[in-house]
matplotlib code that plots the C-alpha trace (Angstrom):
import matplotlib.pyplot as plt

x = [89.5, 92.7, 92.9, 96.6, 95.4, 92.3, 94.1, 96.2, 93.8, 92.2, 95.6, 95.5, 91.8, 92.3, 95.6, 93.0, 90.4, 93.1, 94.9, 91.4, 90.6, 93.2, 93.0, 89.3, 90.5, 90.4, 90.5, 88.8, 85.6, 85.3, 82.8, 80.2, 77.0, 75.2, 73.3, 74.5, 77.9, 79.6, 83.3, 82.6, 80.8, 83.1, 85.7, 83.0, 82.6, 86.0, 87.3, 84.5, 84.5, 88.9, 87.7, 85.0, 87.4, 90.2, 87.8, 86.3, 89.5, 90.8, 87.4, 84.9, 82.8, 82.7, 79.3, 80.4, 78.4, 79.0, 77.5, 77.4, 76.8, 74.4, 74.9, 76.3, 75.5, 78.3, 78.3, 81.2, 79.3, 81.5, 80.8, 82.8, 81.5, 82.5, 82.1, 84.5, 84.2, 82.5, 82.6, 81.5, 80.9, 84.8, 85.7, 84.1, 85.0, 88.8, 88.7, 90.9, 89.3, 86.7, 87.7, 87.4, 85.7, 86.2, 84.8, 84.7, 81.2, 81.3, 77.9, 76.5, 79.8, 82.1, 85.5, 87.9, 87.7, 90.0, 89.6, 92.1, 92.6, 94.1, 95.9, 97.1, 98.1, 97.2, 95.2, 94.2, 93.2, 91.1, 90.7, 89.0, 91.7, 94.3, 95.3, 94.3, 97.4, 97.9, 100.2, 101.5, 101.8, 99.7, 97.5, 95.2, 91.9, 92.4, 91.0, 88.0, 86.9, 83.8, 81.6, 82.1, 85.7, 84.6, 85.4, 82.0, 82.1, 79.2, 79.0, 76.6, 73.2, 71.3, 71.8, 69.3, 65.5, 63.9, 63.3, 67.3, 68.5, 66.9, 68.6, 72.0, 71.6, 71.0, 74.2, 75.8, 74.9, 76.7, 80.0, 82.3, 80.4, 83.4, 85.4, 82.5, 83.5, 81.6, 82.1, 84.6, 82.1, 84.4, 87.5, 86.0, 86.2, 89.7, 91.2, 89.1, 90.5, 94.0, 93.1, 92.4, 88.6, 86.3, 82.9, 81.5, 77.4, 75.3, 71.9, 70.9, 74.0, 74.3, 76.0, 78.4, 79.2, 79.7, 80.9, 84.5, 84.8, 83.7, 86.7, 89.2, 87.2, 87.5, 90.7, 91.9, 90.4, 87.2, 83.8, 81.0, 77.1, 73.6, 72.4, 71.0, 74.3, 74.0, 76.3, 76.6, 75.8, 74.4, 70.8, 72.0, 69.3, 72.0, 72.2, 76.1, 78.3, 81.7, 83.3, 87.0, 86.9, 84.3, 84.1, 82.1, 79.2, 76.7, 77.2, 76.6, 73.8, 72.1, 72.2, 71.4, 67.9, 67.4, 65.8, 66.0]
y = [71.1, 73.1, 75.0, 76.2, 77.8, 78.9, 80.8, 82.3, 83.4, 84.5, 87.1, 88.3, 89.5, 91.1, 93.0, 94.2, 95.7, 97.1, 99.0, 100.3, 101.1, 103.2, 106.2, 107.0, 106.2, 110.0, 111.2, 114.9, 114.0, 110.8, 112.0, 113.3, 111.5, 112.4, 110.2, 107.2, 108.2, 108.7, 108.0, 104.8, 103.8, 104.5, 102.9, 99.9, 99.3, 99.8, 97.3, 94.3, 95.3, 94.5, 91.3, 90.1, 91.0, 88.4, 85.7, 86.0, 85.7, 82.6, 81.1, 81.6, 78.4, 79.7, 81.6, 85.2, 86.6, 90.6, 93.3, 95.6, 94.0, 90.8, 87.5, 85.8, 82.3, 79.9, 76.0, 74.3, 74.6, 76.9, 80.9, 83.2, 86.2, 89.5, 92.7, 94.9, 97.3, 95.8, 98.6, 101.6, 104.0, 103.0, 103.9, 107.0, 108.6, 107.4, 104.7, 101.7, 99.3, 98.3, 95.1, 93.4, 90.0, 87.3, 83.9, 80.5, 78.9, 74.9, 73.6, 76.5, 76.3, 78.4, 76.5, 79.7, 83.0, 86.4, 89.6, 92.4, 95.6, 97.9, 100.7, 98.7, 96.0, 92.7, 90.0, 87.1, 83.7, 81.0, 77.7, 74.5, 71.9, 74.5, 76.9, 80.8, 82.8, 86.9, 88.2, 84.7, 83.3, 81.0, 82.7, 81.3, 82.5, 82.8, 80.6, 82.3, 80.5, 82.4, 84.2, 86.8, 87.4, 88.0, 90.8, 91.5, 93.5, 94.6, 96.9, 98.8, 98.5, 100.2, 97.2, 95.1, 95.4, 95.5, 92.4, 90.9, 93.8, 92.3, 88.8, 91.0, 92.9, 89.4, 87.9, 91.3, 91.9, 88.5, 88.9, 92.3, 94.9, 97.5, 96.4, 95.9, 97.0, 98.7, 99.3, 97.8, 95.1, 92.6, 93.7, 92.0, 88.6, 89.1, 90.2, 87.4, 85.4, 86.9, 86.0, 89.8, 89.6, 86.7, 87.2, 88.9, 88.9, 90.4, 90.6, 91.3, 89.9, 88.9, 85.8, 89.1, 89.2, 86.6, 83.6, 85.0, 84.9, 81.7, 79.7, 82.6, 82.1, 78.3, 77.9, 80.1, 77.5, 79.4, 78.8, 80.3, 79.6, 81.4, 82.4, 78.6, 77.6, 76.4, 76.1, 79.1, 78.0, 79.9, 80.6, 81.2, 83.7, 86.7, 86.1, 85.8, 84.3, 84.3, 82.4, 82.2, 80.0, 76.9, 75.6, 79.1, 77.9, 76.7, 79.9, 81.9, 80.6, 80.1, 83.8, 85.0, 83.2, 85.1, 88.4, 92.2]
z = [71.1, 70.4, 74.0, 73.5, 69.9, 71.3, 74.1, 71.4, 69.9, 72.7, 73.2, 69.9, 70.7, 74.0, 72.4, 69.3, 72.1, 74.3, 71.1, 70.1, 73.4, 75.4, 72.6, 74.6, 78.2, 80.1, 76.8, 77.7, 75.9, 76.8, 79.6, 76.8, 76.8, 73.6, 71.3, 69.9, 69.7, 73.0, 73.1, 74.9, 72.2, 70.0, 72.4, 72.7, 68.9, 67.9, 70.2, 69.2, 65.6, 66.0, 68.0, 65.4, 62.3, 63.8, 64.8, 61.4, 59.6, 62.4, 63.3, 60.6, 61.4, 65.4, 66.1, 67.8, 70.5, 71.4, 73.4, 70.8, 67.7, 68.4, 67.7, 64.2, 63.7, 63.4, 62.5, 65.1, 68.3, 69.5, 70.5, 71.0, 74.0, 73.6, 75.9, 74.8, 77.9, 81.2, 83.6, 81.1, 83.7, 85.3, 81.9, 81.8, 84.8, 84.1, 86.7, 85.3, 87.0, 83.9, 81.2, 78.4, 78.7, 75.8, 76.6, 74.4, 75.3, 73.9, 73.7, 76.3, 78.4, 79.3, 78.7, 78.0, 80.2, 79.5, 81.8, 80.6, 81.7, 79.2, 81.3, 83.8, 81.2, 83.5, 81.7, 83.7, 81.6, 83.0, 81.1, 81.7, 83.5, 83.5, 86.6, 85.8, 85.0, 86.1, 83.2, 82.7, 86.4, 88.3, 91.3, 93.7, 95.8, 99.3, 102.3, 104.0, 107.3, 108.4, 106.8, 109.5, 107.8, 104.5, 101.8, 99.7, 96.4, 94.4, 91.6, 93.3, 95.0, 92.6, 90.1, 92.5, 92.1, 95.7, 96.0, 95.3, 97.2, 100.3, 99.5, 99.0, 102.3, 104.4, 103.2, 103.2, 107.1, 107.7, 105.9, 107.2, 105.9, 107.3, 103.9, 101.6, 98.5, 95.5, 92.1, 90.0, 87.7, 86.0, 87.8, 91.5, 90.1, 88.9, 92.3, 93.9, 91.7, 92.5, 96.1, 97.5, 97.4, 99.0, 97.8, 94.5, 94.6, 91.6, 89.8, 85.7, 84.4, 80.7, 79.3, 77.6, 81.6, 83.5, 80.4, 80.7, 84.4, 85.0, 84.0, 85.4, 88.8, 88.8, 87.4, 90.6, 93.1, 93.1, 92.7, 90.4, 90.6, 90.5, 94.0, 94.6, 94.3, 90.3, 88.4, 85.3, 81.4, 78.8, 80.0, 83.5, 84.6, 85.5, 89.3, 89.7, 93.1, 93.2, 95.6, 96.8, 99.1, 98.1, 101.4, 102.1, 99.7, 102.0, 104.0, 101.0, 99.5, 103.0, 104.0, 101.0, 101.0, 104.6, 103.5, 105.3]

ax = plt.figure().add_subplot(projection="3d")
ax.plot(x, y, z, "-o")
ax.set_aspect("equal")
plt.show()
């Protein structure tokens, strides 16, 4: 495996979404909800149909994998995982804090991870074996020593059914609930990656995303698993941890099987 062409690649596609992409962002319309086509899906398809149009020109044996247009078959054993905007409502309410995810899954695992935010033009990159790079330099999680301490995001609380919002409550009530933090989807994992964030705890999540932050996560120091403390492949069930600190793990896992 090629990973210094792949992560080229991987460049081109993230440049292709973010030119087809910052046209819609706060774009006056782009808060219209009708139908099928919304701005942000217009936004959405215009940045995966740049993505799949490179890949199939680069790649043509690599099976592709997107959020708005399915999956098309390939023969190498490779996919590539698209979500061309994580954090649509972010994007529709002009908050810059949504991404593109593009992911390389080799035989169901993640080995290449890229979140990019368009307007604030940061791209983080997280291989397998390599350290993850912020716009080209290295960065690191932080060190968390109690659970006490810790900075919890979520998307938001009604993303949980009952029954994982009890799990997310006990290991919120544990960490410092004064600087939880909600919102924000794929950009959490970047700033914990970045070391700003300590925890990132979520339900329902497609392969579309979680594949790309995977290898950003680890690359940073960090760890990623389902809530028994598994470790994130292709038919992961969608219940995501991010951990900064890997010592923490234990903690984690342990107060999120106590439920309120």
């Amino acid at each position: 495996m090629n990973l210094a062409a792949d992560i080229a690649i991987a460049h081109r596609l993230a440049d292709a979404a973010r030119a087809a992409i910052l046209p819609h962002y706060r774009n006056g319309v782009a808060s219209e909800r009708k139908g099928d086509a919304t701005p942000v899906t217009l936004a959405d398809r215009a940045a995966e149909e740049a993505m799949r149009r490179i890949l199939k020109a680069e790649c043509p044996r690599d099976a592709v994998h997107g959020e708005e247009f399915g999956t098309e078959n390939g023969s190498s054993g490779r996919t590539w995982v698209l979500d061309p905007i994580d954090g649509t409502t972010s994007f529709l309410v002009g908050r810059p804090i949504f991404g593109t995810l593009i992911a390389l899954v080799v035989d169901g695992w993640p080995v290449l991870g890229v979140i990019d935010q368009p307007v604030l033009g940061e791209r983080w990159i997280g291989a397998t074996g390599q350290p993850t790079t912020l716009n080209g330099r290295e960065v690191r999680t932080r060190p968390c020593r109690t659970l006490a301490e810790a900075t919890l995001a979520t998307t938001g609380p009604h993303y949980f059914n009952d029954h994982d919002g009890g799990h997310f409550m006990g290991l919120a009530a544990k960490t410092d609930h004064r600087r939880m933090v909600m919102g924000g989807d794929c950009y959490n994992y970047a700033l914990l990656a970045s070391g700003h964030i300590d925890l990132v705890c979520e339900a329902g999540l497609k392969l579309h995303d979680y594949a790309a932050l995977v290898p950003v996560v680890e690359g940073a120091g960090g760890t990623m698993c389902d809530w028994n403390g598994e470790p994130l492949h292709a038919a992961s069930p969608g219940h995501v941890l991010a951990i900064g600190d890997p010592a923490r793990l234990d903690d984690v896992v342990e107060a999120l099987a106590c439920h309120h």
